[in-house]
C-alpha positions as CSV (number, residue, x, y, z in Angstrom):
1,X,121.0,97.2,86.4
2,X,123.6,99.9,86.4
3,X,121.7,103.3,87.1
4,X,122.5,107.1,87.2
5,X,119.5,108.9,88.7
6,X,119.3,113.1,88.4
7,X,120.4,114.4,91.8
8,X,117.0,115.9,92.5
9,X,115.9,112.5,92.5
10,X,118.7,110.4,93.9
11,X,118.3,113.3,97.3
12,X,115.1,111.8,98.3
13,X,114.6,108.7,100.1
14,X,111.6,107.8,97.6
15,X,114.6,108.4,94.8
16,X,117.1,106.2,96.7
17,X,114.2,103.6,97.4
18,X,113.2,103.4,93.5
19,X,117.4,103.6,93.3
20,X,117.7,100.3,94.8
21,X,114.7,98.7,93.0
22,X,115.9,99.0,89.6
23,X,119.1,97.8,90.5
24,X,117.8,94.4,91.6
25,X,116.0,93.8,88.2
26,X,118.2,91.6,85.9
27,X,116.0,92.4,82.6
28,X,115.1,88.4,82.6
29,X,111.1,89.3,81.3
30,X,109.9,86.4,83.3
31,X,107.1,89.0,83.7
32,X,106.4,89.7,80.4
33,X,104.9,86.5,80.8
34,X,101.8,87.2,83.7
35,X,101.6,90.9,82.5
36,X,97.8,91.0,81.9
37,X,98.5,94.3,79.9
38,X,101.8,92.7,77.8
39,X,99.4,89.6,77.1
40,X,97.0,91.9,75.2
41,X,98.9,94.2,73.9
42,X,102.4,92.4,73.1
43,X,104.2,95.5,73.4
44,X,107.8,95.6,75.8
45,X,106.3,99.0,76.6
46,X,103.1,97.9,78.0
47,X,105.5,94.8,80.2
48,X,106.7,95.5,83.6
49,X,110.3,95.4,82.4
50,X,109.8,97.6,79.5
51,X,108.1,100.2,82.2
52,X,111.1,99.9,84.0
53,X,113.5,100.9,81.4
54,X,111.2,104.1,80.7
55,X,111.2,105.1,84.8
56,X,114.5,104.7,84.8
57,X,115.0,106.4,82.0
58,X,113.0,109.5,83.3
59,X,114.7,109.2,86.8
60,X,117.8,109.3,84.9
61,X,116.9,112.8,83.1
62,X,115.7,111.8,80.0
63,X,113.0,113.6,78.6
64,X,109.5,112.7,79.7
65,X,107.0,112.1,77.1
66,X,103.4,112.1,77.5
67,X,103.8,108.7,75.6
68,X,106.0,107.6,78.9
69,X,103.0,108.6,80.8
70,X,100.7,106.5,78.5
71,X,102.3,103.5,78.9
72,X,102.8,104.2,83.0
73,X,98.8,104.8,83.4
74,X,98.0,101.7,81.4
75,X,100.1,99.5,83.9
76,X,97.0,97.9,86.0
77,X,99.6,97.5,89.3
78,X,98.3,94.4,89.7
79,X,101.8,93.0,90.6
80,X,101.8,90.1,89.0
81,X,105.5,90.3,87.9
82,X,106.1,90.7,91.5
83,X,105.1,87.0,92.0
84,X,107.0,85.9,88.8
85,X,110.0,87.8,89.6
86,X,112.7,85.9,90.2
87,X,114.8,88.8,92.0
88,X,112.3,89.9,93.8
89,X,111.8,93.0,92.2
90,X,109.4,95.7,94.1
91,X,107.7,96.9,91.0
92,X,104.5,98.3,92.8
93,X,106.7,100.7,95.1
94,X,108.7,101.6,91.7
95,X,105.9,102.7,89.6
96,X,103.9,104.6,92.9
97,X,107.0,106.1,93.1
98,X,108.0,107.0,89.5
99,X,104.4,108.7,89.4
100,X,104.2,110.5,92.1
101,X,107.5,112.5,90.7
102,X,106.0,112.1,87.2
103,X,103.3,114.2,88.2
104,X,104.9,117.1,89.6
105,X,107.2,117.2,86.3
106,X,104.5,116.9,83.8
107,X,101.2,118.4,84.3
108,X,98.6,116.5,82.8
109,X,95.7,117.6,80.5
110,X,92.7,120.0,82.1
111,X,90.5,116.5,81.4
112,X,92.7,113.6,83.3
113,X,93.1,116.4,86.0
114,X,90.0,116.7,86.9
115,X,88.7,113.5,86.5
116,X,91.7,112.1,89.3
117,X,90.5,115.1,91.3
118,X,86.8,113.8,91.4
119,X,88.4,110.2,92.0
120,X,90.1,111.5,94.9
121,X,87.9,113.1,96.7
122,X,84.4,111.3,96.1
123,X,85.9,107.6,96.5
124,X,87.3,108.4,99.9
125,X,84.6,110.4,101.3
126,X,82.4,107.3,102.5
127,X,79.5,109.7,103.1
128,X,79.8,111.9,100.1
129,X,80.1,108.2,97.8
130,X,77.1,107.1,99.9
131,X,74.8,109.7,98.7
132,X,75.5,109.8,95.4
133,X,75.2,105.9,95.1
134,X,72.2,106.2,96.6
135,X,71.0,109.0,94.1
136,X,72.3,106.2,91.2
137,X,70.3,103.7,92.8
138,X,66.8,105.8,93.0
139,X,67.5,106.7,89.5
140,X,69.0,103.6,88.0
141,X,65.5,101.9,86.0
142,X,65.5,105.1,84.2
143,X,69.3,104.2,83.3
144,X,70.3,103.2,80.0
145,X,71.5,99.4,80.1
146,X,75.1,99.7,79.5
147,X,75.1,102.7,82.5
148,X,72.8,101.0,84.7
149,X,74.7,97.8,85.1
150,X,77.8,100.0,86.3
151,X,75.3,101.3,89.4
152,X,74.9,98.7,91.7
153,X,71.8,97.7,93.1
154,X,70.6,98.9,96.7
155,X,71.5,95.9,99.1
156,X,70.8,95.3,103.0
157,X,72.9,94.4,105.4
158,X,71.8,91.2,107.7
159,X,71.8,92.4,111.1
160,X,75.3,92.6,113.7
161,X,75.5,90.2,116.5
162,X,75.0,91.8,119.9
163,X,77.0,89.5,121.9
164,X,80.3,90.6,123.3
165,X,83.3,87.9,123.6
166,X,86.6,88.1,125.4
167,X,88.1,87.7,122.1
168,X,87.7,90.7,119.9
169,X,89.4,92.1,116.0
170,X,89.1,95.4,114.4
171,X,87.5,95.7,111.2
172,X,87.9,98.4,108.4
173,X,84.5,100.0,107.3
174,X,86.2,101.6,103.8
175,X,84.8,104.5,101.9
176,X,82.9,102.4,99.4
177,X,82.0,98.8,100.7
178,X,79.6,100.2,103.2
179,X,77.5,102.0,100.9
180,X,77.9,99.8,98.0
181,X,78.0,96.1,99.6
182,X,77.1,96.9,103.4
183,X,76.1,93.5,103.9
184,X,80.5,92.0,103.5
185,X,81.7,93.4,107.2
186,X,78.0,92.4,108.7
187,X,78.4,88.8,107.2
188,X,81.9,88.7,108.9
189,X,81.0,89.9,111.7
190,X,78.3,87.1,112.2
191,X,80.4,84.5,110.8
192,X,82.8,85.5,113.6
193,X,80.5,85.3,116.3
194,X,80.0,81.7,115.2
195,X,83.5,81.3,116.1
196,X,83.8,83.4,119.6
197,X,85.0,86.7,118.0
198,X,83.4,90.2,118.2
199,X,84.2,92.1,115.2
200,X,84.3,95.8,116.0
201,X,84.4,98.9,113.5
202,X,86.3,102.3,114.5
203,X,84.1,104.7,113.5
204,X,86.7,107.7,113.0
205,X,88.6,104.8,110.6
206,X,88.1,105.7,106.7
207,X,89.5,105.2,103.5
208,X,92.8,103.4,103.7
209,X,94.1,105.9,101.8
210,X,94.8,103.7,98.3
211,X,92.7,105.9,96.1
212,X,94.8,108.8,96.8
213,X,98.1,107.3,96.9
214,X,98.0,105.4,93.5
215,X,96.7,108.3,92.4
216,X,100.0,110.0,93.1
217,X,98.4,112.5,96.1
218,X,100.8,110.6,98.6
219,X,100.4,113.3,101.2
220,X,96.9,113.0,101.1
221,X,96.8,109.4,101.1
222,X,99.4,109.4,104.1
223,X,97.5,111.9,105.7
224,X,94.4,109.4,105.3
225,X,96.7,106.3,106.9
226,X,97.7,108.8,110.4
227,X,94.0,109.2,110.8
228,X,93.2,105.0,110.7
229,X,96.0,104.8,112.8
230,X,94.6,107.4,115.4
231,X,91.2,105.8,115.2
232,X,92.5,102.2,116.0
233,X,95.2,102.8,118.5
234,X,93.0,103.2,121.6
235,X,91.3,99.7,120.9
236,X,94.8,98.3,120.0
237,X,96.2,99.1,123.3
238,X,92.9,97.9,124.8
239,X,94.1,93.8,123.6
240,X,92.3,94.1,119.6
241,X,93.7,90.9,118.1
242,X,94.1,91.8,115.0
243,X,93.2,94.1,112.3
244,X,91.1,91.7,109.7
245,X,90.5,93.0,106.6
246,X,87.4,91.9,104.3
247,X,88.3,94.3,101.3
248,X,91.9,93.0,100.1
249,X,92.4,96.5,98.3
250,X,92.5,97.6,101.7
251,X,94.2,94.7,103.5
252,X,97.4,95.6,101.2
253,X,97.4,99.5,101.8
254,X,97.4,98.9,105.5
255,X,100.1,96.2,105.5
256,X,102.6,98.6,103.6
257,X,101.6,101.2,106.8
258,X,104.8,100.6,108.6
259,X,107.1,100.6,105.3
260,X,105.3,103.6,104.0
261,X,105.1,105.7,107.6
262,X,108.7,104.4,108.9
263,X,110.7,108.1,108.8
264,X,107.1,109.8,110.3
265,X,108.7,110.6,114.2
266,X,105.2,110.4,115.3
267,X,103.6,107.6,113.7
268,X,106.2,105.2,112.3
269,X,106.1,102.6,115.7
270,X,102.1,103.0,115.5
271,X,102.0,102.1,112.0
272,X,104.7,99.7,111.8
273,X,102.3,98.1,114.6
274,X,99.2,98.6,112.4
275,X,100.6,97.1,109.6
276,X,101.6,93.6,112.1
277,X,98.3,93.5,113.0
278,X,96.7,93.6,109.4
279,X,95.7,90.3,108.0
280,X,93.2,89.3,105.2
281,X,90.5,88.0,106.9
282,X,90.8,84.0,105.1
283,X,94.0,84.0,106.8
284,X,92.2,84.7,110.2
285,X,89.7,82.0,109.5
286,X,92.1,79.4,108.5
287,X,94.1,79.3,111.8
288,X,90.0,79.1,113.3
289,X,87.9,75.7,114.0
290,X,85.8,76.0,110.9
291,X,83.1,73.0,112.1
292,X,80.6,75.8,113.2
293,X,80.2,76.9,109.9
294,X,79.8,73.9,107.7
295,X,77.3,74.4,105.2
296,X,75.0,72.2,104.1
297,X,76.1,69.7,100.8
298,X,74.1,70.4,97.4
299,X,74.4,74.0,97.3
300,X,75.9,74.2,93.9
301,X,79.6,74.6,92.3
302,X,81.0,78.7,93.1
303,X,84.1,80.1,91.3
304,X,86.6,81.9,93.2
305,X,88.1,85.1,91.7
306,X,91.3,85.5,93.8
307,X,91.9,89.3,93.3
308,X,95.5,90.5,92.8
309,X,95.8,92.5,95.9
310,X,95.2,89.1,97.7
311,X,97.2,87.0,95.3
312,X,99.9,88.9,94.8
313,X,99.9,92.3,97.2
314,X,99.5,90.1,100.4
315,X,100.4,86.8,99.0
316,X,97.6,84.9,100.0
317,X,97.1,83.1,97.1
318,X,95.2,79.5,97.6
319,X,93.9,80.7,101.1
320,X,90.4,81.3,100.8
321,X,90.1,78.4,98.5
322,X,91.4,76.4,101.5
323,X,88.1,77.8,103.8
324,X,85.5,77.5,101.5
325,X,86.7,73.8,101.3
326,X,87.0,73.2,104.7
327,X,83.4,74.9,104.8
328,X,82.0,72.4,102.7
329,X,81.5,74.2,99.7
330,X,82.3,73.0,96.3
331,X,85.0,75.0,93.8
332,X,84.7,75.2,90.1
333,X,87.5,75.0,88.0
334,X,88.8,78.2,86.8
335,X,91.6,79.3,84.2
336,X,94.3,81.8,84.9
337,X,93.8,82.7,88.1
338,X,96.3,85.1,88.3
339,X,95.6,87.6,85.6
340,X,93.7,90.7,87.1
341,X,89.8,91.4,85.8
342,X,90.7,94.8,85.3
343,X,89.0,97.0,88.2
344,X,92.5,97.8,89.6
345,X,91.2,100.3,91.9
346,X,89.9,103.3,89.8
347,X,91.8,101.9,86.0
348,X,88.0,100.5,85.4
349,X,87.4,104.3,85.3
350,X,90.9,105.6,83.7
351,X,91.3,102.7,81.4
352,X,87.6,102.0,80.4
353,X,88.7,100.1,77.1
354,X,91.8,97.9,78.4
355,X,89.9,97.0,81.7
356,X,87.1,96.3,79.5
357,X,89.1,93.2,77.8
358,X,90.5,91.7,81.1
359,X,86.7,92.0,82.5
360,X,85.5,89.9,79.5
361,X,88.5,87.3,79.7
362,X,88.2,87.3,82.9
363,X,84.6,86.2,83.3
364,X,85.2,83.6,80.8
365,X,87.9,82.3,82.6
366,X,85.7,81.8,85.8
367,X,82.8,80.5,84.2
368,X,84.4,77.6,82.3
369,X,82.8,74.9,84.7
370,X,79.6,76.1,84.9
371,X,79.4,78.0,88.7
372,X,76.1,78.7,90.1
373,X,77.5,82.1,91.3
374,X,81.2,83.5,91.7
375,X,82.7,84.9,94.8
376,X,85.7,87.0,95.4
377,X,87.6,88.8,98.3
378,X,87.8,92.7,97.1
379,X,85.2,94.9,96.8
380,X,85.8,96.8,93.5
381,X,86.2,93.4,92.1
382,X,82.9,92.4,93.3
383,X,81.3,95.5,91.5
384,X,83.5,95.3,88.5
385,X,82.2,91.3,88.1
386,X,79.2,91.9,88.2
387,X,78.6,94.8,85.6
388,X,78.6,92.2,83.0
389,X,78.3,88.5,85.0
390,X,75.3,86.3,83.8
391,X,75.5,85.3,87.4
392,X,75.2,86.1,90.8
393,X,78.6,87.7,92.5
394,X,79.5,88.2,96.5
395,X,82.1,88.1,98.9
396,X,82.8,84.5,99.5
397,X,82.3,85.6,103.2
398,X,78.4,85.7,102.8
399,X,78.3,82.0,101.7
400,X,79.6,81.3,105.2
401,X,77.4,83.3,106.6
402,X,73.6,81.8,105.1
């Protein structure tokens, strides 16, 4: 693709990064094709290649429409045409990117602003989105039905293992996993200790910085990634093995620290580092012995809802499906697996209506075999599920852990 970008644009290293990415795309629309937003809405505009022509478009100097920025927002970033792509096209960097300089050159409506400013700094704030999830949950009988399913209810964490072994992996708390599924990083952290691994939390660690970022408040999301970095470092140089992620949101943030960090003088060798040491934590288990945690037979067929970070951000697509089977525990069949349920982060919030349609196709397509409950491997898909499942939904992590 032959492209022109405005100089104030084509000066930045974001500009020439986005440059190089729309040169690599060869208009095929192979993508059209997985585009959970395109499949609904059969518009080229609502595709990842019809996006593309409108950034480049307004990275080119063409005017900018609030109809560009309607058709931006409703792309999920679920990256699905990433996988497709034949030319390897980095659409998730292109859109973060086109946003982040849409939004300084076209201020958005008193409404949208302040509900991304809410977004940005409750989600983050693990203690501030504690308290108010707990204030939900005291409340929640007195809830309307269709509110109350979209608070989840109270749960309790099993208890930590105390023991201490030579071999030892960080672990990312999050901002809302703690308060909203506390019992994910304790069930690793005892499925680990099956194996001989300590699972350790930074306390000074926080929000990966995701919310923020895809949100187009990259400095504040950076900021958010320097202050992980700073909270793991001293255990990294102490021998952590690895950085194992139980939210894949997270797990693809952190992976991209190096790429995203790599012209900060201070922190691009720490994150660069960071991001080498990130892995999902399937991955982890599947290079593990996985006899200790056989479970026993007869417990009943579970669905798998691979979420796009993992699928498609991380490319670990097939993993987990791999340790639950080696586990002992029996898969339903499911139908496209790699179309996104429409929680995306904070779109369930910004695109109530279209998330609303992939949650509903997407529920049908994971209960087609009749599963006794359905797991997944992201926390605001586990939330999103469950506001309307007929079933039971975890992290496939706590089936290891019973």
């Amino acid at each position: 693709m032959q492209t022109n970008l405005v100089q104030h644009f084509a000066n930045t290293s974001e500009g020439q990064e986005a440059e190089d990415i729309l040169r690599a795309c060869v208009h095929c629309g192979f993508c059209t094709a997985t585009c959970p937003t395109y499949q609904e809405l059969n518009d080229e505009r609502d595709g990842p290649r019809g996006r593309i022509y409108l950034m480049k478009m307004f990275l080119e100097g063409a005017e900018v429409t609030e109809k560009t920025r309607e058709h931006l927002d409703r792309c999920l970033t679920c990256r699905s045409c990433e996988t497709t792509c034949p030319s390897g096209v980095q659409y998730g960097r292109l859109v973060d990117i086109s946003r982040g300089f849409l939004e300084k050159e076209l201020p958005r409506p008193r409404q949208q602003r302040w509900l991304r400013w809410a977004l940005t700094r409750v989600l983050p704030d693990r203690r501030l989105f504690g308290a108010l999830l707990r204030v939900g949950q005291v409340v929640r009988p007195a809830v309307p039905g269709k509110f109350r399913a979209k608070i989840p209810p109270r749960r309790k964490p099993n208890p930590w293992p105390v023991s201490n072994h030579s071999r030892w992996v960080l672990a990312l708390a999050g901002c809302a996993q703690p308060a909203a599924a506390p019992n994910t990083n304790a069930a690793a952290a005892r499925v680990l200790d099956k194996l001989g691994v300590s699972l350790v939390e930074a306390s000074e660690a926080g929000c990966c910085g995701a919310v923020n970022y895809h949100l187009s408040e990259h400095e504040r999301g950076l900021e958010q990634m320097r202050r992980n970095i700073d909270a793991w470092w001293p255990a990294i140089e102490a021998g952590a093995e690895a950085i194992v992620m139980t939210a894949s949101g997270c797990g693809a943030m952190v992976q991209d620290y190096g790429h995203l960090l790599r012209e900060d003088p201070v922190y691009a060798s720490k994150a660069r580092r960071v991001s080498e040491l990130c892995v999902d934590l399937g991955a982890f288990l599947l290079n593990e012995n996985l006899e200790p945690l056989k479970v026993p037979a007869g417990q009943g067929k579970v669905a798998f809802h691979c979420p796009c970070t993992l699928q498609h951000a991380m490319k670990q697509s097939g993993v987990v499906e791999q340790v639950l089977s080696k586990a002992g525990i029996e898969l339903a069949a499911t139908q496209d697996p790699h179309l996104c349920c429409g929680s995306a982060g904070t779109y369930s919030i910004t695109q109530p209506q279209m998330s609303q349609k992939l949650l509903d196709n997407k529920l049908k397509a994971l209960t087609v075999d009749n599963p006794e409950r359905i797991v997944t491997a992201n926390i605001g898909c586990q939330l999103h599920l469950e506001t309307k499942a007929q079933i039971p939904v975890n992290h496939w992590i706590e089936l290891l852990d019973r």
